[in-house]
BALOBA-1460 file (C-alpha; in Angstrom, 3 decimals):
// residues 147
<rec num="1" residu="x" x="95.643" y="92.268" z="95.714"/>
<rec num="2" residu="x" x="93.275" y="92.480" z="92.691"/>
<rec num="3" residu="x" x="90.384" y="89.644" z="92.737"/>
<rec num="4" residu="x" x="91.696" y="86.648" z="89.971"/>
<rec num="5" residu="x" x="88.629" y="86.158" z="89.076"/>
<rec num="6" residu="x" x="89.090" y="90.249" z="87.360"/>
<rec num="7" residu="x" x="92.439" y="89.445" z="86.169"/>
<rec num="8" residu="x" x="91.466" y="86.149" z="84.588"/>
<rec num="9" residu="x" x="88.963" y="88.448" z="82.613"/>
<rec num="10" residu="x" x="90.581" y="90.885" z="81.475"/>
<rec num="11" residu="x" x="93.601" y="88.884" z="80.501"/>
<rec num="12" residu="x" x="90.654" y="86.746" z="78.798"/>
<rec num="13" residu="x" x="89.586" y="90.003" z="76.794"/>
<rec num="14" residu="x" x="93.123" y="91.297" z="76.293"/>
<rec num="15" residu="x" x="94.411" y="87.854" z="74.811"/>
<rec num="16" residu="x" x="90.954" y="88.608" z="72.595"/>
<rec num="17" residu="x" x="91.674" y="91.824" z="71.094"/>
<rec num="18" residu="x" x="95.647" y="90.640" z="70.367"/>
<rec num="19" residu="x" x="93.525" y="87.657" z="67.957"/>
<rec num="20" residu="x" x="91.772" y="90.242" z="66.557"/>
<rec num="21" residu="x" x="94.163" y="92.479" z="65.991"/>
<rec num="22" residu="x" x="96.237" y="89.358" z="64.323"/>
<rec num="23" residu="x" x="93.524" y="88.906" z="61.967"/>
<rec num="24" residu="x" x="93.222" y="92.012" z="60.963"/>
<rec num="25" residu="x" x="96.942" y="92.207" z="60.390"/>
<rec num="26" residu="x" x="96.564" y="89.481" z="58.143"/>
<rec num="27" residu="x" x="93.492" y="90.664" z="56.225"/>
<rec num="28" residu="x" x="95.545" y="94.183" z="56.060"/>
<rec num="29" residu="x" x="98.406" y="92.565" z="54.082"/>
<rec num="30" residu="x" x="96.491" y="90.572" z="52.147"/>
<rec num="31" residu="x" x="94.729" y="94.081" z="50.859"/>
<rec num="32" residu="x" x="98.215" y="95.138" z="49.997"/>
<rec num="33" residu="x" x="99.371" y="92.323" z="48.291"/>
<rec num="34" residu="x" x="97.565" y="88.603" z="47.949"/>
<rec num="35" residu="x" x="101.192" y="87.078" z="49.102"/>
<rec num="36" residu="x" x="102.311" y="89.213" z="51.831"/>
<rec num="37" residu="x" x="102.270" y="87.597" z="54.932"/>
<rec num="38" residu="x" x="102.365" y="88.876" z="58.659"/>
<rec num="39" residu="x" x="106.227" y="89.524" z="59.196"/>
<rec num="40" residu="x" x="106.618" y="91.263" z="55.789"/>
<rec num="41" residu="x" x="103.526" y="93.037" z="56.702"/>
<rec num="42" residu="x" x="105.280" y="94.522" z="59.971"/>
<rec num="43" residu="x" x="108.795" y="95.253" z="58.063"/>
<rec num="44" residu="x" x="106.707" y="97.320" z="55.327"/>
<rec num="45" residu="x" x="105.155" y="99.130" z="58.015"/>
<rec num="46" residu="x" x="108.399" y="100.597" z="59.469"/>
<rec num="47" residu="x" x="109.839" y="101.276" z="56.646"/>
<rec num="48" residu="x" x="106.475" y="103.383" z="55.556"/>
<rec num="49" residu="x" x="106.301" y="104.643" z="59.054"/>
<rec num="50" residu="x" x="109.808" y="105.501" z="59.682"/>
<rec num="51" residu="x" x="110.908" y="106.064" z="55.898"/>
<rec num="52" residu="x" x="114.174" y="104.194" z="54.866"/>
<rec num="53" residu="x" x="116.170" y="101.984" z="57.046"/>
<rec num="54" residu="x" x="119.187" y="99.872" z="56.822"/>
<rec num="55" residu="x" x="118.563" y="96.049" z="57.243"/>
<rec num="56" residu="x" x="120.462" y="95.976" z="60.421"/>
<rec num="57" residu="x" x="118.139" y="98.610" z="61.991"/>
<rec num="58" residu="x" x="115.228" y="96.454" z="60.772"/>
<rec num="59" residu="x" x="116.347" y="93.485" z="62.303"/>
<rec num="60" residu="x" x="116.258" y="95.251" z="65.809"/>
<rec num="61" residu="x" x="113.371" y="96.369" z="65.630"/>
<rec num="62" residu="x" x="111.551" y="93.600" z="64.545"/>
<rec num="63" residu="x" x="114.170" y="91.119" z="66.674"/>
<rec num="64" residu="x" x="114.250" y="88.991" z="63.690"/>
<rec num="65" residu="x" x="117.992" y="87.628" z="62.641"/>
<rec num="66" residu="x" x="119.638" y="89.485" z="59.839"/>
<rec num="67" residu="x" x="119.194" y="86.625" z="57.602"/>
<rec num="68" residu="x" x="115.574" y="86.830" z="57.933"/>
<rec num="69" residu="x" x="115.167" y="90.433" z="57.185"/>
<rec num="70" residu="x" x="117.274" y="89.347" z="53.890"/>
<rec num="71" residu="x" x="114.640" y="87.043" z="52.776"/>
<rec num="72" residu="x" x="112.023" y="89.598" z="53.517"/>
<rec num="73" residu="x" x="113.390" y="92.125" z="51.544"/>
<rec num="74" residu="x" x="114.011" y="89.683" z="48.862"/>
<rec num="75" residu="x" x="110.324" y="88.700" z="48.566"/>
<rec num="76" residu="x" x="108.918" y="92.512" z="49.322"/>
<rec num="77" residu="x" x="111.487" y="93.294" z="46.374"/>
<rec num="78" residu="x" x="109.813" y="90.391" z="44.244"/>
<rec num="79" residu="x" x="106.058" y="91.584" z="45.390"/>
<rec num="80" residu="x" x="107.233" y="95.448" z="43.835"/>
<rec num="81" residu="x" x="106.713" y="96.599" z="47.475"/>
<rec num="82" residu="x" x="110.431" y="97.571" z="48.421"/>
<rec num="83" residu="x" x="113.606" y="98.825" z="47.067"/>
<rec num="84" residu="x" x="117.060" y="98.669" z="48.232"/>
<rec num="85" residu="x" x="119.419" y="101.563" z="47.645"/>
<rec num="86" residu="x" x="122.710" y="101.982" z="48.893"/>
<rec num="87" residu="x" x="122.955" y="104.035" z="51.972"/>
<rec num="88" residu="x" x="124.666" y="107.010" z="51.640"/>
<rec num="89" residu="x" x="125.774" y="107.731" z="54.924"/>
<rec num="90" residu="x" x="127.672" y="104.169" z="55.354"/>
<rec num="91" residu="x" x="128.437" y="102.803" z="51.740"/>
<rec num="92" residu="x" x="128.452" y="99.568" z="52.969"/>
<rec num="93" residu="x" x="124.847" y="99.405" z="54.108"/>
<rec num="94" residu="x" x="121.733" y="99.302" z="52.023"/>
<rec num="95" residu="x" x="118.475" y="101.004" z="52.832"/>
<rec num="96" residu="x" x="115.099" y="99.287" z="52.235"/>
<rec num="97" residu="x" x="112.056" y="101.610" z="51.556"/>
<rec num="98" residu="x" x="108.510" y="101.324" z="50.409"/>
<rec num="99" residu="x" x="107.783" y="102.005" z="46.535"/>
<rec num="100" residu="x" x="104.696" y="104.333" z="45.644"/>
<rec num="101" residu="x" x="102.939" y="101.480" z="45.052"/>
<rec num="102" residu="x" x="102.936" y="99.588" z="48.492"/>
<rec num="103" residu="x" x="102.552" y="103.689" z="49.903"/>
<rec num="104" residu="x" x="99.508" y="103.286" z="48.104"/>
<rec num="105" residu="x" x="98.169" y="100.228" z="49.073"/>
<rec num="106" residu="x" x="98.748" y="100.451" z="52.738"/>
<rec num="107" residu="x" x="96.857" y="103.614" z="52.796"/>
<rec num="108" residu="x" x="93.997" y="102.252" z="51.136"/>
<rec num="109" residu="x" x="93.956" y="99.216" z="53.564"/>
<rec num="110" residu="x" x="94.470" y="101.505" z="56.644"/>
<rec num="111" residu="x" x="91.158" y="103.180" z="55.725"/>
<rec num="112" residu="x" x="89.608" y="100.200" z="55.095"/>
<rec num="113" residu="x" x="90.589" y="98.889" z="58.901"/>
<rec num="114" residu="x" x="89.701" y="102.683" z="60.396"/>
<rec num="115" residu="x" x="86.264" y="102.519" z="58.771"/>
<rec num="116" residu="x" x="86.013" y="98.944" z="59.974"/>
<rec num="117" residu="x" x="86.878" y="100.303" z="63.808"/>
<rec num="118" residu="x" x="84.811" y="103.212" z="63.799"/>
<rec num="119" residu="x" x="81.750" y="101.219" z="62.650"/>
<rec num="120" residu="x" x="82.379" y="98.720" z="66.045"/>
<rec num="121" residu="x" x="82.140" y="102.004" z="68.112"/>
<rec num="122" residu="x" x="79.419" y="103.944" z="66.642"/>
<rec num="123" residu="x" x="77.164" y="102.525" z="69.486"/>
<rec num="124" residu="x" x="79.218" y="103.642" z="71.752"/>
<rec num="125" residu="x" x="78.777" y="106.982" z="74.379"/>
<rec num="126" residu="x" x="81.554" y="109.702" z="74.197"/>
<rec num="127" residu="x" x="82.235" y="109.163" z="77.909"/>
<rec num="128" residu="x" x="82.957" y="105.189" z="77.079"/>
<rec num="129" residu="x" x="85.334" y="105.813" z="74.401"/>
<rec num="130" residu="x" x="86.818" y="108.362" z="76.281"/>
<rec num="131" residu="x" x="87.343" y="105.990" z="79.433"/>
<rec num="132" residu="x" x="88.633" y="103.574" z="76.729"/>
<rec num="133" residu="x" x="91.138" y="105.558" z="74.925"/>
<rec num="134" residu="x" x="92.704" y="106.192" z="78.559"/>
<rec num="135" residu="x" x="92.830" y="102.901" z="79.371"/>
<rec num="136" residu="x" x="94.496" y="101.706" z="76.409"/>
<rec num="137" residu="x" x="96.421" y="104.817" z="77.022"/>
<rec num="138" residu="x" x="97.562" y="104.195" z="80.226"/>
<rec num="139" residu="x" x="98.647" y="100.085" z="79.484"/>
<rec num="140" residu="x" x="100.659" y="101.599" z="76.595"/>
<rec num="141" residu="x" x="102.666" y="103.257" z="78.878"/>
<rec num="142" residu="x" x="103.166" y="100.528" z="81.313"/>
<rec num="143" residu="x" x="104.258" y="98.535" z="78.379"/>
<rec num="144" residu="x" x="106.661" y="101.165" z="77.113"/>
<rec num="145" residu="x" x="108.452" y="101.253" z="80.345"/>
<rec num="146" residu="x" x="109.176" y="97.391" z="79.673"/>
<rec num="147" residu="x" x="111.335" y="98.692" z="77.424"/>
């Protein structure tokens, strides 16, 4: 069995990075628009990841009640950072997507955050980051096979 004294550390560090990665999540949407907030944040980015998606499907994948994801779209709509067409595969069924404008925006924020990472591990050696990336590598998987 591992030493608790290493696994109170590193869940120390890992409980860390997930704050920093929450602030930067909020600093990101606030780059894209001054009254986006986190969970609008994370719908915008599927639908700019994964292209257009019915509200249903967004729901699921951010396990957020249909309702919600209503509202969301509603005040992405407002913000001029979605639109809602009808789908037409199932007439019934809308599909939310990103406008130009939020494709725009995000991309200029993502740089913003890259440049931002990359200057926290310029000091770094090649064989660290390396070790790194295969860590992080290697708990992404374990976490996938939560799934």
């Amino acid at each position: 069995m591992q030493d608790e004294k290493l696994l109170q550390l590193v869940e120390d560090e890992f409980t860390a990075i997930l704050l920093h990665a929450r602030e930067m999540i909020i600093r990101r949407a606030k780059a894209v628009h001054p009254d986006l907030q986190a969970p609008g944040y994370r719908l915008l980015a599927i639908v700019i990841r994964d292209d257009a998606q019915q509200q249903g499907v967004l729901a699921e994948k951010l396990r957020l009640d249909k309702a919600t994801i209503s509202r969301l779209v509603q005040h992405l709509e407002s913000l001029a950072l979605v639109n809602r067409t009808q789908d037409p595969s199932d007439g019934r069924a809308q599909l939310v997507s990103a406008t130009p404008l939020a494709r725009e925006k995000w991309r200029a924020s993502g740089n913003t955050l890259r440049q931002e990472l990359r200057r926290q591990l310029t000091e770094w050696e090649a064989d660290e980051l390396q070790n790194f990336g295969n860590l992080l590598h290697r708990l992404n998987l374990s976490f996938d096979e939560l799934h």
